[in-house]
C-alpha angles and dihedrals in degrees: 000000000000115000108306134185121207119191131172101255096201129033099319128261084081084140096266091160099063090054092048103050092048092048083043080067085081100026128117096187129029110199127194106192102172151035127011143240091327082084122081129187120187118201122181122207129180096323104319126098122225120190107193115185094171114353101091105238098239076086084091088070122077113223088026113123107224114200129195099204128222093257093053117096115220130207100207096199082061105046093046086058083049087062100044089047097057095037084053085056102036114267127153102227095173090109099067129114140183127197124249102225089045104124125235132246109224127190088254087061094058099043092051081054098053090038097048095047086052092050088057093055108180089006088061111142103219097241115162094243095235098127100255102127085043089052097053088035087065088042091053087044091049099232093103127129125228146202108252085057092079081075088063107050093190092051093057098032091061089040094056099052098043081052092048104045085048088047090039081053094049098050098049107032096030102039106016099238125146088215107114122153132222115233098215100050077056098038084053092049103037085046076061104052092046102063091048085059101042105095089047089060116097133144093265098185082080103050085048092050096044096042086052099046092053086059094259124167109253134182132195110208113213117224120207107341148287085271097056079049100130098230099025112026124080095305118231096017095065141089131272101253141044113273089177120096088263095069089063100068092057091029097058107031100259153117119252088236088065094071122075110179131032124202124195122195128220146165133243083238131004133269129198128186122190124008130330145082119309111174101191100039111134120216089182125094093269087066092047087050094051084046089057108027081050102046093228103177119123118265096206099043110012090241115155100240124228109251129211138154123271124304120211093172080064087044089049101051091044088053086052112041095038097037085236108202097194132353115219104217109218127193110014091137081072082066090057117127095016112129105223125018112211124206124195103227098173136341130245112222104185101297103350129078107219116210094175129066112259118243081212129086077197099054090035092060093054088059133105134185128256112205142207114211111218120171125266125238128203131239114352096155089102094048114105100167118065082224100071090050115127106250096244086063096052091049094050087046085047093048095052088056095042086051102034088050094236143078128277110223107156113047111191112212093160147014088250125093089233091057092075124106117203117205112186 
């Protein structure tokens, strides 16, 4: 396995995870490059549930190096949570590493959050409150903290009060909250925290370039998906990072020649949580069936999740704009015993048929889908080779790639390992 990305190619929760546990089967190295704990990854493994936020989920196999990336902002308190979960249960997590440039998620961070999402009122952007837009705004604005400053405790000392009495100013001037914080109650627990973390901290642009360079199997694990991407995703309702391909290389410390293969990850049908347009969204029963069958309720937050068929405008512009090499197509055995599948193949928009994804949430309100009727098929959940696949389902599968513009090679038909069809 050369070095491979793998990135979610809709709204997130396209089942990541799952891929990249099973690809972190022949991995040496596991990387996360971008966002922070508002991201959440479920892998089951033989029975048991795991809910990572931070810790990349190679962790689950021994030998395997598991890199936190410099553009990924950690909340030391959960990480740390991360840690004392998987050692309760077992878990070696000796092999992690977090890199040293990686910025750090304070409480002001996630008050501003909480405060600033208030102060929209119905605007409000649907963020997860955990500090993470704060956190890279400090970085853009270049009064972040990171992580190698817990090794100079003046430095951080004096960081962290001139955060705090701008933040304090802020609260209270700007928004009107009585919420301020004190720095050296915060100086006292993130000293904490930090020596707890320091023997995980490392410069991790150099363990990814060495273990690339000896011909080591790496993976890049994707956080959210190619629409919450900052620049190209459904502005403003998106995250504070890059979830494309692109995002890894900065993210990670590397050069865009490094990575061989990239992977993006969709569902058999789409998911959205939070505003914003969603052409295809269903308010029918059949929305309300894909919602429960799949599950589709946010890890991170517990938010029911809105629920449409399948988008290949979306396939087509994460093919596009991350040079996507294969999609691995997760969940269509939630589509089982549906009469009829639907696939949006463009949209119409008054007298024009977009092919293209608009840049614009204006122009992407006026759109509606134009759809494609395939037939259904029944159960699929207890087929493991593409070749025993209902016809139906290969040419819905046939149909994706002919649409989306790349091959299908993994087919999900199940949340097991074991419920993963590859197809060369």
């Amino acid at each position: 396995m050369p070095a491979k990305v793998v990135i979610g190619a809709q709204w997130g929760d396209e089942g990541k995870a799952k891929i990249i546990d099973i690809l972190s089967q022949q991995a040496d190295m596991v990387v996360r490059s971008q966002g922070g704990n508002n991201a959440g990854h479920t892998v089951a493994v033989n029975g048991e549930v795991y809910k990572f936020h931070l810790v990349p989920s190679g962790i689950l196999y021994p030998g395997t190096v598991c890199i936190v990336g410099n553009g990924v902002v950690v909340d030391p308190q959960g990480i740390l949570e991360e840690i004392d979960m998987l050692t309760s249960k077992g878990v070696s997590v000796s092999n992690l590493k977090i890199d040293l440039r990686a910025h750090v998620v304070m409480p002001y961070h996630k008050a501003l959050d909480g405060i600033k999402e208030k102060h929209r009122g119905q605007d409000d952007i649907g963020t997860t409150k955990k500090g993470i837009g704060p956190c890279y705004m400090d970085k853009a604005e270049r009064s972040g903290i990171r992580m190698c400053d817990f090794f100079y405790p003046e430095v951080f000392e004096k960081k962290v009060r001139e955060n705090v009495r701008i933040k304090n100013a802020i609260i209270s001037k700007v928004y009107e909250s009585d919420e301020v914080f004190d720095a050296d109650e915060i100086i006292r627990e993130y000293k904490m925290y930090g020596e707890r973390l320091k023997p995980f901290l490392a410069d991790t642009t150099v363990l990814i370039y060495e273990a690339i360079k000896a011909g080591k199997n790496v993976l890049f694990e994707g956080a959210q998906g190619t629409l919450l991407d900052i620049d190209l995703g459904t502005y403003p309702y998106v995250t504070s990072s890059h979830p494309i391909t692109g995002g890894v290389c900065v993210g990670a410390g590397i050069g865009p020649t490094m990575i061989d293969e990239c992977i993006g990850v969709m569902k058999g049908y789409v998911t959205r949580v939070g505003k914003g347009p969603f052409p295809t969204e269903l308010f029918d029963e059949t929305g309300n069936r894909i919602r429960e069958v799949g599950g589709e309720y946010g890890t991170t937050t517990g938010r029911p999740r809105r629920c449409g068929w399948f988008d290949a405008v979306i396939g087509r512009f994460a093919v596009r704009t991350s040079g996507l090499t294969a999609i691995a197509l997760n969940k269509i055995d939630v589509l089982s015993n549906l009469p009829t599948i639907k696939i949006c193949t463009a949209y119409k928009k008054g007298d024009e048929i977009l092919t293209e994804f608009p840049a614009s949430l204006e122009d992407l309100k006026q759109c509606e889908p134009i759809y494609e009727e395939l037939e259904g098929w029944g159960d699929i959940s207890h087929i493991r080779k593409y070749e025993d696949f209902p016809e139906s389902v290969k040419k819905y599968i046939a149909r994706v790639e002919e649409l989306c513009g790349a091959k299908v090679t993994m087919i999900g038909v199940g949340p097991e390992r074991e419920q993963n069809i590859y197809r060369d």
